[in-house]
N, C-alpha and C positions, 0 to 999 in steps of 0.2 A: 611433447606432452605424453604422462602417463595413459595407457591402452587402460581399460578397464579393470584388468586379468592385474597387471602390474601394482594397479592402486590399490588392489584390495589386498595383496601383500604387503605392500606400503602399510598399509593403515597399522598393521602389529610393529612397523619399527617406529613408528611417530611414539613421541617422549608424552606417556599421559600423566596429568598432576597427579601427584601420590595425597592419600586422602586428607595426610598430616598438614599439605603444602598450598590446599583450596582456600580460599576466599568464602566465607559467607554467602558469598551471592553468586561468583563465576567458579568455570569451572574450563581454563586454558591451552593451549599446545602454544609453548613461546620458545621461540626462535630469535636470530639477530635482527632485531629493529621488527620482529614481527609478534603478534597477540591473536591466536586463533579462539575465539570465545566454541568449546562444544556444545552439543544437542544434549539432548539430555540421554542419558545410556544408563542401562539396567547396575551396570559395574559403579555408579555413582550415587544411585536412586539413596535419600536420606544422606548423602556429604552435602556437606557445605550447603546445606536448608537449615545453618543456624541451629547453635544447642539445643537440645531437646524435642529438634523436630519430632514427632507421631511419622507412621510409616503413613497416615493415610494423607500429611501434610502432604510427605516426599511422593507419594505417587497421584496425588490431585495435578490435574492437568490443569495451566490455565486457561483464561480465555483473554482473545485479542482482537485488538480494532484498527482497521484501516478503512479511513473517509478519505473517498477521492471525491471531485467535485469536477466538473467540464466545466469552463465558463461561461462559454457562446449558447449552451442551451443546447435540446435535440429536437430534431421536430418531430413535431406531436403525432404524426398521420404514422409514422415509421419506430415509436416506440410502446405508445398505450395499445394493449391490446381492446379489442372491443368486446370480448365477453370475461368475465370475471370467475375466478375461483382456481382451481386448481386444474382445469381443463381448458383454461384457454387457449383460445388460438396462435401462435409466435407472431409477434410482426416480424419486420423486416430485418430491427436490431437486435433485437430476443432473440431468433433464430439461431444465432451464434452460440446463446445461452444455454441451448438445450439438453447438454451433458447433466445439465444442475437444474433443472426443471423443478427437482421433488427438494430444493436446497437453496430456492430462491423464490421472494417475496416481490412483487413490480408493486408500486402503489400510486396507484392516482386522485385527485384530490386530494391535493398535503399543501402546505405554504407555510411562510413564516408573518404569522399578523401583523401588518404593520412594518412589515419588512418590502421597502419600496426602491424606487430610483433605475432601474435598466442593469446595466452593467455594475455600480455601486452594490450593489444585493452582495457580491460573492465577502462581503468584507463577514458580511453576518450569516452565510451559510451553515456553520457551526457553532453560532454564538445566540440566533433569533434576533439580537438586539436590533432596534424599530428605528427606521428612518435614516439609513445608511446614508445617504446622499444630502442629506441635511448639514447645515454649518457648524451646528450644534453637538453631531453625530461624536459619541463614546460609546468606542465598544465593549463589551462583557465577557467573559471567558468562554470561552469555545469546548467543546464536548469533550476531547482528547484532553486538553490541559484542566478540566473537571476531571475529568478520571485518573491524569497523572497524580493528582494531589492525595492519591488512597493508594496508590497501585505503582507508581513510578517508582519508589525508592528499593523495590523488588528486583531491577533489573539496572544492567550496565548506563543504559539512558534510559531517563523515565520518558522519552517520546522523541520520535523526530519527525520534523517536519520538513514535505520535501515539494521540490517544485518543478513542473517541466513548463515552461514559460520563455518564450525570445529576450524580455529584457525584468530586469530586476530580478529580487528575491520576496516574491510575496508567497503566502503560506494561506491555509485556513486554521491555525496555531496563532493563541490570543491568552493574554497572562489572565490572571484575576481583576488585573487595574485596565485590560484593554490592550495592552499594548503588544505588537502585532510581534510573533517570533520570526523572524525571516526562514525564509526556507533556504533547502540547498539543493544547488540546480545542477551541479558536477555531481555524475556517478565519480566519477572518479576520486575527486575529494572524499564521496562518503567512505569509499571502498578504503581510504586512507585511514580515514577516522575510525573503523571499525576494526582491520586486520593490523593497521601497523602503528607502533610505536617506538620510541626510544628516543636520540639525543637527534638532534636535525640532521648532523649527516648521515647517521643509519638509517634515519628515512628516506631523504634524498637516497642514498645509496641502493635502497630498498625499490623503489620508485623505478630509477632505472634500467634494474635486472628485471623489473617486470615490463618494461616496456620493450625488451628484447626476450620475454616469451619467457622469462622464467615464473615460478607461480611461488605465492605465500608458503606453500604448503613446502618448497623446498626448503625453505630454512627454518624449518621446526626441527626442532634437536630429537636426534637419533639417540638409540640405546636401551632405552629402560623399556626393561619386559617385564617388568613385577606386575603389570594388571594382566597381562596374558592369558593367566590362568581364568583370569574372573569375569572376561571379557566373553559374552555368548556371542551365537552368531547371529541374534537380533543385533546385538551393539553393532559386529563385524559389519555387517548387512547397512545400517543407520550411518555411521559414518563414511562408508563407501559413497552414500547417495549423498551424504553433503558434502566428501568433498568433491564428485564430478561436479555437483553445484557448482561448489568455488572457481575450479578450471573452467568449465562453461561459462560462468562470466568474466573471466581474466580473459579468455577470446574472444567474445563477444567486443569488452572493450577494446583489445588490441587491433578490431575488424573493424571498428569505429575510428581508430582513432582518439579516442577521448583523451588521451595521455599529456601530459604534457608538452609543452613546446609543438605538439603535432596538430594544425589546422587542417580539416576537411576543404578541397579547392572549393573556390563559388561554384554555382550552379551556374550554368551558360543561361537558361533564356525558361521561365522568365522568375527573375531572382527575386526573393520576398524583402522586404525593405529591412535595413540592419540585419543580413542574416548569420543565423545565431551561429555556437557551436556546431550545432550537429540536428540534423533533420527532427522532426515532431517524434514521431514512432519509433527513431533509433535510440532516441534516448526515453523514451517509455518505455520501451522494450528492458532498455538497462535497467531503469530503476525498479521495474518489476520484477527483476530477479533480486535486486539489492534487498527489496522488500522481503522477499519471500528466504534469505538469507540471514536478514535482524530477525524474522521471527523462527526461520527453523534454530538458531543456534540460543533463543532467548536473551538475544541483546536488548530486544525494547519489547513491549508488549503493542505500545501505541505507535500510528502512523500515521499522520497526513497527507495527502498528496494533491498539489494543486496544477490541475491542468488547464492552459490558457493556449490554446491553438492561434488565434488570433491572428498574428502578424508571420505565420507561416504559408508556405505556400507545400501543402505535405506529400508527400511519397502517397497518391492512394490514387488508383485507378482512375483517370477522366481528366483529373484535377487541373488546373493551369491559373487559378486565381487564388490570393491569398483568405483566409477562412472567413475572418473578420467582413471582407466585401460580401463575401456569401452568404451570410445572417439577414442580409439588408437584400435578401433577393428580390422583393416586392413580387412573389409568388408568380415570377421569370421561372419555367420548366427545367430548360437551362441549368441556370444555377442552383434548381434546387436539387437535380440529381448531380451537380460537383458536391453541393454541403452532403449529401447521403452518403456518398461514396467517403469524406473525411470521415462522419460522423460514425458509419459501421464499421469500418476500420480501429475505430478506438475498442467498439465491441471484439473485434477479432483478437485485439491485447487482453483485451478486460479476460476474455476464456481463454488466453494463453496461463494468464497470472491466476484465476481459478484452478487452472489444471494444475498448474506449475503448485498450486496449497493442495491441493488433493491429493498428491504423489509424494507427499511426506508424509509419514509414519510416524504420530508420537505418542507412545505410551496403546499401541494397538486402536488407534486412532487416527484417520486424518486431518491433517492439520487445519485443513478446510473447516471443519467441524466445528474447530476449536476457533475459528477466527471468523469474527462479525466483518463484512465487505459492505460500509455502506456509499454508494455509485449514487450521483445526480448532478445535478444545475442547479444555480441558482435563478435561471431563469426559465420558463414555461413555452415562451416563443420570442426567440432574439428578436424576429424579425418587427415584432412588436412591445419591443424590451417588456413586456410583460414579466409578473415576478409572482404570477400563480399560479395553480395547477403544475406543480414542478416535476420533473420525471425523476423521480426516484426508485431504486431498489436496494436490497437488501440478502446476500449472499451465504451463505453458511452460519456459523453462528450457535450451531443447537439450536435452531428454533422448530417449533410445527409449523414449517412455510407451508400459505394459505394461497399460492401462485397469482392470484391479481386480488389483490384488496382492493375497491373504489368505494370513493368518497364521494361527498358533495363536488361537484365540478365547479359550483357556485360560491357556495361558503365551506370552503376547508378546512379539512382539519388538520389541528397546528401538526407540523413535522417535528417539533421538539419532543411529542408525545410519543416517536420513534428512541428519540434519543434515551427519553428516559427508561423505554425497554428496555436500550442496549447499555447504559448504567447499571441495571439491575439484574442482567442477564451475567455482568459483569463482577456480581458479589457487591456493588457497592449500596449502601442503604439508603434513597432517597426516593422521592415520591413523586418532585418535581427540577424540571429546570428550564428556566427562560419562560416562554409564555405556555407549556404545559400545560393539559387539564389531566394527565394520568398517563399511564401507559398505553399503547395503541390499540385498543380493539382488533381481536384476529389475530393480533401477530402474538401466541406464545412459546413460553420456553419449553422445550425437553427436560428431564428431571438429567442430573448429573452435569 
């Protein structure tokens, strides 16, 4: 692997597209069987933003969204805090939070009206639609795929939805007619779909030079220095950090295992039933780099992510039961400090992938800034399938975070009234969606 010192010389022999050779919407480093989408760089600002861009098109920043969703719920004693506003106290999960204190919104008292059944909820977490668990039950378009319909055709995929779950492909991604998109639960696939293409044996070929440690960035063609000159040491500086990016997770995955043909052994004792590819957190871990890689290089704007711990038995301190039995603790001491110990641990990723958006740089900006994180359940207390009072937050974004908003505990207010914030926070023009009375109270935007 390149040293640091080595890649940022590297980075002037990488072949950059010449302005003539851009796509309307990307802007590439392609190699054999390989497609490196770039960040955005001062030496490109107004190519390829389509004829007649305005300078102030090309240098508007956008804005992005990523809804992650837990399924099992968090408990309540260890995430709402008990005083409200901007000086409240951390709880236990929060505490992790704290870098982003003045960049983050908790809100308590939110639900979806009508939105019922235990575990069935997570179908309508981004959609509101009423009475999941019903026989009758059609779902409605979910948040992201509302937004991709204005905003998607701006970027490489107008959305993707991804999953970290032991079995299936379920998403919180839902068309207009309801119909669910499956998510994608291999980093490693994604990492396919986004850096590599060509004819199937350059992929394959591709595939496994990187599983013997070579990286994308090798087979980007050498040569061309025509941008050299044009090239500041903002740009120099910008692509240095995304491509250690890139390397940091080609090891990552190689330290996993996720590759092909290559299984992680079982765990000796005690193994969680069908287990999966690869541990809960090792592949969070993954995909929160993938994430924070679609959106440094503006391959998607939108992002799902559905986490279902469930049927894992995780890598987190104490632990020795799978999470699903843990929910059902019947408020056994016990097992509520094994459910703590999963549960804050997902917090400890959650501020890895925070920091990991804040340590990008776009347009004298961090990228945090620019990207809405909205984190929750669709359930209030597993242990009670309960499907109110949901824990939600709300991450970066441009907003004026109001650090704990609380609502009625009783009769809540709808969380779609978040959603259509973060719609509108978004540029798109609407007023409403799903069961909405308006936009959130408290939560506003930043000008720009």
């Amino acid at each position: 692997m390149d040293t640091g010192v080595e890649m940022k010389r590297n980075v002037l022999k990488m072949h950059l597209p010449h302005p003539h050779d851009m796509s309307s919407r990307r802007s590439v480093l392609r190699g054999a069987g390989v497609a490196l989408a770039l960040p955005w760089l001062e030496c490109l600002a107004g190519r390829g933003r389509g004829v007649g861009a305005t300078r102030e098109q090309a240098d508007a920043s956008p804005h992005r969204l990523l809804a992650i969703e837990t399924t099992m719920g968090l408990l309540p004693q260890y995430f709402f805090p008990t005083t409200v506003g901007r000086t409240y106290a951390p709880t236990a999960y929060l505490r992790h939070l704290e870098p982003f204190r003045d960049r983050l919104t908790v809100f308590s008292g939110v639900s979806h009206p009508m939105v019922d059944g235990g575990h069935s909820a997570d179908a309508s977490f981004l959609t509101a639609a009423a009475h999941p668990a019903s026989g009758s039950f059609r779902n409605t378009i979910s948040l992201d795929q509302m937004a991709a319909e204005s905003i998607g055709a701006a970027t490489r995929f107008p959305s993707l939805a991804l999953t970290v779950a032991a079995h299936g492909t379920p998403s919180l991604s839902y068309t207009r007619n309801g119909v669910l998109i499956p998510g994608e639960r291999s980093p490693a696939r994604l990492y396919r779909q986004m850096f590599l293409q060509g004819n199937p044996q350059e992929t394959l070929e591709r595939v496994e030079s990187l599983r013997t440690g070579r990286s994308v960035l090798d087979f980007v063609a050498f040569g061309a220095k025509r941008f050299d000159r044009t090239m500041s040491v903002r740009d120099r500086e910008r692509l240095d950090q995304y491509f250690t990016s890139v390397r940091e997770l080609e090891q990552r995955m190689q330290q996993a295992e996720i590759w092909e043909r290559r299984k992680k052994p079982r765990p000796k004792s005690p193994p969680p039933p069908d287990v999966p590819d690869q541990e809960l957190f090792t592949l969070l871990r993954l995909m929160s780099q993938m994430i924070r890689l679609a959106f440094e290089s503006d391959s998607t704007r939108l992002i799902t992510l559905f986490v279902n711990p469930a049927m894992w038995v995780p890598r987190a301190p104490g632990v020795a039961h799978e999470t699903h039995s843990l929910t059902h603790h019947g408020n056994r001491p016990e097992m509520i400090e094994e459910l703590r110990s999963v549960e804050e641990m997902q917090f400890i990723v959650l501020n890895e992938l925070l920091a990991g958006l804040d340590a990008v740089q776009e347009r004298g900006r961090a990228l945090l800034d620019r990207t809405m994180v909205l984190y929750g359940s669709c359930m209030g207390n597993a242990n009670a399938h309960s499907n109110t009072n949901l824990p939600v937050l709300l991450a970066g974004g441009a907003f004026k975070h109001a650090g704990h908003l609380a609502f009625d505990a009783q009769n809540n207010q709808p969380l779609a009234n978040v959603f259509v914030s973060i719609l509108q926070r978004m540029d798109i023009q609407t007023d409403r969606f799903a069961t909405s009375t308006g936009t959130l109270r408290g939560l506003e935007p930043v000008s720009g």
